[in-house]
C-alpha positions as CSV (number, residue, x, y, z in Angstrom):
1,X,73.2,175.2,76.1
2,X,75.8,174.2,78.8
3,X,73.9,173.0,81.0
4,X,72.0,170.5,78.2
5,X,75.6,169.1,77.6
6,X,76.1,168.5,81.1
7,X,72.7,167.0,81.0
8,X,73.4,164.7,78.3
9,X,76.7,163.5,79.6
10,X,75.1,162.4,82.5
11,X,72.5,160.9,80.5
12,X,75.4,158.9,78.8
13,X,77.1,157.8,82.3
14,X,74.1,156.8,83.8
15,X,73.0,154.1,81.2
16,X,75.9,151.9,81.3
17,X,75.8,152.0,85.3
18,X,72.3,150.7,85.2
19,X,73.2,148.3,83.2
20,X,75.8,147.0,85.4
21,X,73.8,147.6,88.3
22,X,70.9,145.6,87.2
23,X,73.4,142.5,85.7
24,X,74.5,143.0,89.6
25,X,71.1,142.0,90.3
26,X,70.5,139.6,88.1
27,X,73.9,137.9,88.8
28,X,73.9,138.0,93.0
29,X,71.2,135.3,93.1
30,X,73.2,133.1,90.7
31,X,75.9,133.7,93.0
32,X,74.2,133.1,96.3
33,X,73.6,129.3,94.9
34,X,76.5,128.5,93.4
35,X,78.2,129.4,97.0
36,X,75.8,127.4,98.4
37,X,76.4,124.7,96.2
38,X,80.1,124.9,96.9
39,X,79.5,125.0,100.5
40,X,77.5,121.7,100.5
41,X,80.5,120.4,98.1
42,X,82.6,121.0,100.7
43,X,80.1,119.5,103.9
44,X,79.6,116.4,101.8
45,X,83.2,115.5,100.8
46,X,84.7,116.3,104.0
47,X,81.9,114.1,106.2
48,X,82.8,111.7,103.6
49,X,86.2,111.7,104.2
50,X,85.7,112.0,108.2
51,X,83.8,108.7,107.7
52,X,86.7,107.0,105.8
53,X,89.0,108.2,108.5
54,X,86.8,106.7,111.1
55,X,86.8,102.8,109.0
56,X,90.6,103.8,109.7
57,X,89.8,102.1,113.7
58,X,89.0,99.3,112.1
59,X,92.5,99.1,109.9
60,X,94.4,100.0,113.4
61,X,92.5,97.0,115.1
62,X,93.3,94.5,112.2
63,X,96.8,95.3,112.3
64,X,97.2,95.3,116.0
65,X,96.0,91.8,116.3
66,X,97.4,90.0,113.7
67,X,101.1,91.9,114.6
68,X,100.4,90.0,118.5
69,X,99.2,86.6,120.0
70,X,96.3,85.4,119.6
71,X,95.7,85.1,123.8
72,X,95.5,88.6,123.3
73,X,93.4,89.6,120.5
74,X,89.9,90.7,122.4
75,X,92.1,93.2,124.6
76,X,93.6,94.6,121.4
77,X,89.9,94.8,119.7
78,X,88.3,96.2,123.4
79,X,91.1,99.3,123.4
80,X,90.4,100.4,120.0
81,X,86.5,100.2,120.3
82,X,87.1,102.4,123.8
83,X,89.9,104.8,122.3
84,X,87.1,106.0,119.6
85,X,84.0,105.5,122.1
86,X,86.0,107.5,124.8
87,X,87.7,110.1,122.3
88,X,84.0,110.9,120.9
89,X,83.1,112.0,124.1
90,X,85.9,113.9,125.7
91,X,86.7,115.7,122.8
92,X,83.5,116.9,122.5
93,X,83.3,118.0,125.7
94,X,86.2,119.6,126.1
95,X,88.9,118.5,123.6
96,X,87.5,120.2,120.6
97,X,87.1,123.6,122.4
98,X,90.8,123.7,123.6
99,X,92.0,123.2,120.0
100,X,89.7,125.5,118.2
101,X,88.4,127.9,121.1
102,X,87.5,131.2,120.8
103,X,89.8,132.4,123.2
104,X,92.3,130.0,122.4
105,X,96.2,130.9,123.2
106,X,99.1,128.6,124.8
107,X,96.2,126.6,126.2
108,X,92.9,127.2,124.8
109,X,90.1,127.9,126.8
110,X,86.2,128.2,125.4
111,X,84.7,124.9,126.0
112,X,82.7,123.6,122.6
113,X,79.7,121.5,124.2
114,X,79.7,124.1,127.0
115,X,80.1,127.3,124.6
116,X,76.4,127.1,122.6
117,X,77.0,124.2,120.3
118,X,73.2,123.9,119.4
119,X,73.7,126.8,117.6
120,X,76.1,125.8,115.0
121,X,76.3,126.0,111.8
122,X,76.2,123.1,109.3
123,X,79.8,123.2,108.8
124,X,80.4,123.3,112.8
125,X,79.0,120.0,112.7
126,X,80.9,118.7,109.9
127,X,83.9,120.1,111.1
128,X,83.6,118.5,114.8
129,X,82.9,114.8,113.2
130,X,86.4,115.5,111.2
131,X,88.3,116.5,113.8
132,X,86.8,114.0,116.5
133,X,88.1,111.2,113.8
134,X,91.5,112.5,113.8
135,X,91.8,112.5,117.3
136,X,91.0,109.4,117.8
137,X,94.3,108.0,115.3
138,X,96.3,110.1,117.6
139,X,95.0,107.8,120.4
140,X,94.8,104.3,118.9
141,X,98.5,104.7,118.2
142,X,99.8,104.4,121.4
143,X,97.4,100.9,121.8
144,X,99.9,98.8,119.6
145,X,103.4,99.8,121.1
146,X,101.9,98.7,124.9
147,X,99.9,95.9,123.5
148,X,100.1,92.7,125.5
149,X,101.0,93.3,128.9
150,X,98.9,96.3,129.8
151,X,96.0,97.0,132.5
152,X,93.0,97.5,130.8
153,X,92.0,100.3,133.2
154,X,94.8,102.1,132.8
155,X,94.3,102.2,129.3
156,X,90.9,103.6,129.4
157,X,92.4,106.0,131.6
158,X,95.4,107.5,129.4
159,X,93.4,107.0,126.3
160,X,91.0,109.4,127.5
161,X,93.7,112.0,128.8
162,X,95.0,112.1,124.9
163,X,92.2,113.2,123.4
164,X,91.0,115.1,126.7
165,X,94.0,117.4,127.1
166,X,97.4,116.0,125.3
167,X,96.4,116.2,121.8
168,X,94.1,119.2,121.3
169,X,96.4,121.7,123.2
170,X,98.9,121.0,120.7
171,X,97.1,120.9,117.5
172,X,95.5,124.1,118.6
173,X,99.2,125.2,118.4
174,X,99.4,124.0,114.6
175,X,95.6,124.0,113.6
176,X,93.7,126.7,116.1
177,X,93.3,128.6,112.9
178,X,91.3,126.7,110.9
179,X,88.1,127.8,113.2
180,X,88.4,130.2,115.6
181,X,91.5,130.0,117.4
182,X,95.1,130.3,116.8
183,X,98.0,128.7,117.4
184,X,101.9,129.7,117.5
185,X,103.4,127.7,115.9
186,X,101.1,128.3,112.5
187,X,101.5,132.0,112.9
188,X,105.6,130.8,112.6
189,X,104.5,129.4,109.4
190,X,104.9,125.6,110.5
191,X,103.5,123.2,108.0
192,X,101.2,120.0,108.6
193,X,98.6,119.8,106.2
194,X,97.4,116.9,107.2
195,X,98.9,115.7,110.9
196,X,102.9,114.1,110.4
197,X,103.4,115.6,113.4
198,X,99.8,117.0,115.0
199,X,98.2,113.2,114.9
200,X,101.3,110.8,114.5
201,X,104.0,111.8,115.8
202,X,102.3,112.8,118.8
203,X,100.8,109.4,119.3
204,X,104.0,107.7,118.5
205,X,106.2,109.6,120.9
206,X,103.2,108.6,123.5
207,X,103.5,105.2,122.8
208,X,107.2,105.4,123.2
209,X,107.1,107.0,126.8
210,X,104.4,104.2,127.6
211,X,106.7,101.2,126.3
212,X,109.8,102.7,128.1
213,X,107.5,103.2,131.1
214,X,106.0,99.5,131.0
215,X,108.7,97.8,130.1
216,X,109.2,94.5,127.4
217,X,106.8,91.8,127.1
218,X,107.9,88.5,129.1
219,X,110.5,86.5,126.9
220,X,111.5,89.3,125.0
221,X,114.8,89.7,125.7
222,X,116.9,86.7,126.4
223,X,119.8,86.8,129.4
224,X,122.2,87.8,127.1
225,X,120.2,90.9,126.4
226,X,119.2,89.8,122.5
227,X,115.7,90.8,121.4
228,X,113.7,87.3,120.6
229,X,111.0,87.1,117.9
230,X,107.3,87.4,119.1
231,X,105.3,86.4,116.6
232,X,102.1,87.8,115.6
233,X,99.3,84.9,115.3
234,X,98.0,86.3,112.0
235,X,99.1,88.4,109.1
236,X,96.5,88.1,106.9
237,X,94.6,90.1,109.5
238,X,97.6,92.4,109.3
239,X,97.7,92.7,105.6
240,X,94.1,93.3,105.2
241,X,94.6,96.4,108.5
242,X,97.2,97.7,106.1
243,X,95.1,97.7,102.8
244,X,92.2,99.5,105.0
245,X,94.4,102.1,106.4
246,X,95.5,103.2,102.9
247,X,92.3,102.9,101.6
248,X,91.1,105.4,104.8
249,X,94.4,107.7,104.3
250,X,92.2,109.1,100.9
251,X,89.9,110.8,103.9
252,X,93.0,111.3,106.0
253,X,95.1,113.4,103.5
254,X,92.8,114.4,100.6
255,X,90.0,115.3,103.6
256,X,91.9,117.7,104.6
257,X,90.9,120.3,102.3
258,X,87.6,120.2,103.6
259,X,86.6,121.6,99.9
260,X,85.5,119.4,97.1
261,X,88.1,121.2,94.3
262,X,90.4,119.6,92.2
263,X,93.4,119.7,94.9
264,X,91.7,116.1,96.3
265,X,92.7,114.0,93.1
266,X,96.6,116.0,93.3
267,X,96.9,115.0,97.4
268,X,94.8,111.5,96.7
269,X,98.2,110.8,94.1
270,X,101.2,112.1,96.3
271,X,99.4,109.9,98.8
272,X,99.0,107.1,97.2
273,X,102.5,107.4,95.7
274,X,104.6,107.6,98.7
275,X,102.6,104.5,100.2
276,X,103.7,102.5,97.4
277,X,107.2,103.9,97.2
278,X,107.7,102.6,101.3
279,X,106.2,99.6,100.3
280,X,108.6,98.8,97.9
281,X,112.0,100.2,99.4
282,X,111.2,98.7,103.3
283,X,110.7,95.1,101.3
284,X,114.2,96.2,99.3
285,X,115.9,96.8,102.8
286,X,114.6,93.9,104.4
287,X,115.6,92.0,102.0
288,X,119.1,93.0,102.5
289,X,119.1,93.1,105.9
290,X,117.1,89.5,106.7
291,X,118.3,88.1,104.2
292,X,114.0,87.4,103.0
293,X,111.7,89.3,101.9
294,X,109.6,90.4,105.5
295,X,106.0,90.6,105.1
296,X,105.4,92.8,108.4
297,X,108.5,94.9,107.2
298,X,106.5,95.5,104.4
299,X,103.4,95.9,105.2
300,X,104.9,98.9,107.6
301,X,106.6,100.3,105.0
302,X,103.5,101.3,103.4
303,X,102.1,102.6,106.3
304,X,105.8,104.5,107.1
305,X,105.0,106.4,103.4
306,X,101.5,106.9,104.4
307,X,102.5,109.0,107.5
308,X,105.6,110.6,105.7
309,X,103.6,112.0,103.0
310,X,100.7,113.2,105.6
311,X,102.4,116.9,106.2
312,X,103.4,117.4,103.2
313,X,100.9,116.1,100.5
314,X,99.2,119.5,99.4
315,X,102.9,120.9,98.7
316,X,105.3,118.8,96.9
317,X,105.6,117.2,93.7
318,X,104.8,113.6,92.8
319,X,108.2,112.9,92.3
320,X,109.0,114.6,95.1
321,X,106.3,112.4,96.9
322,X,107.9,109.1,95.8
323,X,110.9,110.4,96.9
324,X,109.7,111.0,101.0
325,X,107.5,107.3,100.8
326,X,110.6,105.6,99.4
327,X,112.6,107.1,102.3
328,X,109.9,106.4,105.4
329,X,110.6,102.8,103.8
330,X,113.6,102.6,104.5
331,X,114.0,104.4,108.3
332,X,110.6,102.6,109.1
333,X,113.4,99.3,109.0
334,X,116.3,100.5,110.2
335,X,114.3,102.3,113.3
336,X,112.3,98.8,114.3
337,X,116.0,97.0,114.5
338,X,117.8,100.3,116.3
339,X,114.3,100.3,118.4
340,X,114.8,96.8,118.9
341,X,118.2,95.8,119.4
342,X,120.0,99.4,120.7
343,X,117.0,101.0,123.1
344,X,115.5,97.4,123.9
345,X,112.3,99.1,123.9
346,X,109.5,96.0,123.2
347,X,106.9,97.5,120.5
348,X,104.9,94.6,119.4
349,X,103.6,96.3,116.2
350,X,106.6,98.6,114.6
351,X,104.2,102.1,116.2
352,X,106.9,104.3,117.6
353,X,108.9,103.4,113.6
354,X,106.1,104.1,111.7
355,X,104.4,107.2,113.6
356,X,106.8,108.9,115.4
357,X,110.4,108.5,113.3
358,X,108.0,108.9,110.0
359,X,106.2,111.4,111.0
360,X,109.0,113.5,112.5
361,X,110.6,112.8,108.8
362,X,107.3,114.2,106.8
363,X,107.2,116.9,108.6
364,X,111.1,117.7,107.9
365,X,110.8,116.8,104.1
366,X,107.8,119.6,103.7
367,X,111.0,121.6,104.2
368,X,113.3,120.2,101.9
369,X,110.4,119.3,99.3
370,X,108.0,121.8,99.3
371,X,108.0,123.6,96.0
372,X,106.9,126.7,97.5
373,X,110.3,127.5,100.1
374,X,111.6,124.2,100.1
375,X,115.4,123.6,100.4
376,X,115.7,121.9,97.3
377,X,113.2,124.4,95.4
378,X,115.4,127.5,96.6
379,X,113.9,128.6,99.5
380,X,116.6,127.9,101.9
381,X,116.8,126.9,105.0
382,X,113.8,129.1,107.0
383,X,111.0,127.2,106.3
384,X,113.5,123.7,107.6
385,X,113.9,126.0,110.6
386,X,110.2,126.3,111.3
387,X,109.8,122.4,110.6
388,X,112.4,121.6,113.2
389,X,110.9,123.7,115.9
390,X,107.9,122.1,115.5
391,X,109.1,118.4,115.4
392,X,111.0,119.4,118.7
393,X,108.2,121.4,120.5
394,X,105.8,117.6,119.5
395,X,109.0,115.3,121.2
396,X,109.3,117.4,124.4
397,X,105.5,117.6,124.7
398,X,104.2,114.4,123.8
399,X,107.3,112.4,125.3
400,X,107.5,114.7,128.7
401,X,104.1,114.4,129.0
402,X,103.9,111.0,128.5
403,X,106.5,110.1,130.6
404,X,104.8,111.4,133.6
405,X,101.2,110.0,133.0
406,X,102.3,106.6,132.6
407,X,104.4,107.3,135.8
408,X,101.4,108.8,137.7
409,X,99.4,105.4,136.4
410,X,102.0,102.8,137.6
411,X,102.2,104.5,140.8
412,X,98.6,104.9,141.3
413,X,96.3,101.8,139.6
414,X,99.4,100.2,138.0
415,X,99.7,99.7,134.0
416,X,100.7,96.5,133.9
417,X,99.4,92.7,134.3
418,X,101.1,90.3,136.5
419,X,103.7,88.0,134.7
420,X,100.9,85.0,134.8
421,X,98.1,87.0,133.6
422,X,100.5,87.7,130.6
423,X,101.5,84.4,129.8
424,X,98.1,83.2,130.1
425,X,96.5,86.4,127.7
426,X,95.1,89.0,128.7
427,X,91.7,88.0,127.1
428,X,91.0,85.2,129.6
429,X,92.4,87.6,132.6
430,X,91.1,90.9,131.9
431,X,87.9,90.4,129.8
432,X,87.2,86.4,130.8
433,X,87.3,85.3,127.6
434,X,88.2,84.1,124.3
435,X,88.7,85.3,120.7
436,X,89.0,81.9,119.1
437,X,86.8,79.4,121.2
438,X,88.0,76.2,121.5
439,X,91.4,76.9,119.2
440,X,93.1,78.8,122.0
441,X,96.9,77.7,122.4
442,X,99.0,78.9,125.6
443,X,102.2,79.0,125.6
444,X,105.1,80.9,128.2
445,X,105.8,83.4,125.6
């Protein structure tokens, strides 16, 4: 009799585990494709975005060379065709590996293309193209504060160093994690969702070491020491740069999920918001301070939002968005006139303002803005800390570094053009030719 009760109870157990056993079953293929679906999702949107990113060149070379003189426009359009075409390859080769390596510590050291890459995986793939993209921004920013005046093949040569050695080591500091590596300051619990600091301010505090290195355009500064106004030949060519680059910053900052969820619409509006916000408060200040209302000022201001709101776009709110645009508005200003007139450092297109001091800002605001430890959301003042560190560790790396490659390249090929290659273009003396045939004016300026 016991032993039937015992029997029976088992009986009872057994049915319902079955059950669940066999909806186990029945569910684990249903499973398998949705995370196959979701994994496609995510391959799909985040080549997308890599592609957007990549149309992002073309924005940098409209802006470039409507900001600076016509004599010069095929130079500026040549150095942004070679920063991609050279990035693509180095970082392959050996970029890509030193950020995301295996083994990767203080300076990573698995090699991708050298490592096995045939054998990645789909998302290996899709992961490379978004990264290659990003590190060619970091590069192209450096083109428009030594525009002008520089050796071509001394650009080719510090273009490919960036995205050889000077930009992965540190994002594999920030981003080594997000494959197989690691960095220290992520495991600190720095904060740049998107590159602030990783992609611009790295490039910007390159292209300040190379303007301070190369020195101002000729005519720049008068003998009294007053900056002069060097006109850029065409701003519509600006604008239209401008309106590409935001247009490409909905791969930039909403790519960076590399998942197609509903966090891409919530970064694709902080974005978009703090774009318009610098728009609006560098045309306010400009205003005020020229006494007219500055197109280039402007058109910077948008981009000085844009690269604010690039750290910090998964983590604040929109208001708290408008808030760190409207902001990059206003420093992107007040840094081209300090930049200008108190460090006399010639930057033809506003880069070291708009990457650099705005992306050294974004970076900060993550810690005053970020709901989630934020200063202003109670967290105190530990995750500030952390962003601090890792604005300094980016100054001291990029700008040391800098410093001495531009040094080692004026010393050794020479960076810049002779004072009558200069005034004459550098189209006609480094490339023997012209952008606009027969329409060409030369001037001593």
């Amino acid at each position: 009799m016991r032993f039937s009760v015992v029997l029976l109870a088992l009986l009872i157990l057994a049915v319902p585990m079955a059950a669940g056993a066999a909806e186990e079953a029945t569910a684990s293929p249903v499973e398998r494709v949705k995370d196959e679906l979701q994994t496609n999702i995510n391959i799909v949107w985040t080549c997308v975005a890599a592609f957007l990113v990549f149309f992002m060149q073309a924005g940098f070379a409209m802006v470039e060379t409507g900001f600076t003189r016509a004599k010069n426009a095929v130079n500026i359009l040549m150095k942004n065709l070679m920063d991609f075409s050279i990035g693509s390859l180095v970082f392959f080769l050996v970029g890509f590996g030193l950020m995301f390596g295996k083994t990767n510590g203080l300076f990573g050291t698995t090699l991708f293309a050298l490592a096995g890459v045939e054998k990645g995986t789909g998302w290996d793939w899709t992961f490379l193209i978004f990264q290659t993209v990003f590190a060619a921004t970091a590069a192209t920013i450096v083109s428009g504060a030594m525009a002008e005046r520089t050796k071509f093949v001394a650009y080719l040569i510090y273009s490919a160093v960036i995205s050889l050695v000077i930009y992965p080591i540190f994002g594999s500091w920030v981003w080594g994690s997000l494959l197989h590596g690691g960095g220290w300051l992520e495991g600190m619990g720095f904060h740049d969702f998107a590159g602030s600091t990783v992609v611009h301010s790295i490039g910007g505090w390159l292209a300040l070491a190379g303007a301070i290195v190369l020195g101002p355009r000729v005519g720049k500064y008068g003998p009294d020491g007053k900056p002069r106004a060097i006109l850029g030949h065409n701003l519509p060519l600006a604008a239209l740069g401008v309106f590409i680059l935001w247009f490409g910053w909905f791969g930039f900052n909403p790519g960076s999920t590399t998942a197609g969820n509903g966090q891409v619409g919530y970064i694709a509006v902080t974005t978009n918001l703090a774009a318009a916000a610098g728009a609006l408060t560098a045309l306010i200040v400009s205003w005020c301070v020229l006494k007219k209302p500055d197109i280039s000022m402007t058109l910077n201001g948008a981009l000085a939002g844009l690269v604010a709101i690039t750290s910090p776009c998964d983590g604040v709110t929109p208001f708290g968005s408008i808030v760190i645009g409207g902001v990059g508005g206003v420093l992107v200003v007040l840094s081209v006139l300090f930049v200008d007139y108190v460090l006399k450092v010639d930057d033809p297109v506003g880069a070291v303002s708009v990457h650099a001091v705005n992306g050294a800002w974004g970076t900060l605001s993550y810690g005053l803005f970020a709901m989630d430890g934020g200063l202003f959301y109670g967290g105190g003042f530990k995750q500030l800390g952390v962003q601090l560190l890792g604005v300094a560790a980016a100054f001291v790396w990029a700008f040391g570094l800098g410093l001495v490659l531009f040094n080692i390249l004026k010393h050794t090929v020479g960076i810049r053009v002779s004072a009558e290659e200069e005034l004459k273009g550098l189209d006609i003396g480094e490339h023997g030719m012209e952008a606009y045939a027969g329409f060409q004016i030369f001037s001593t300026t």
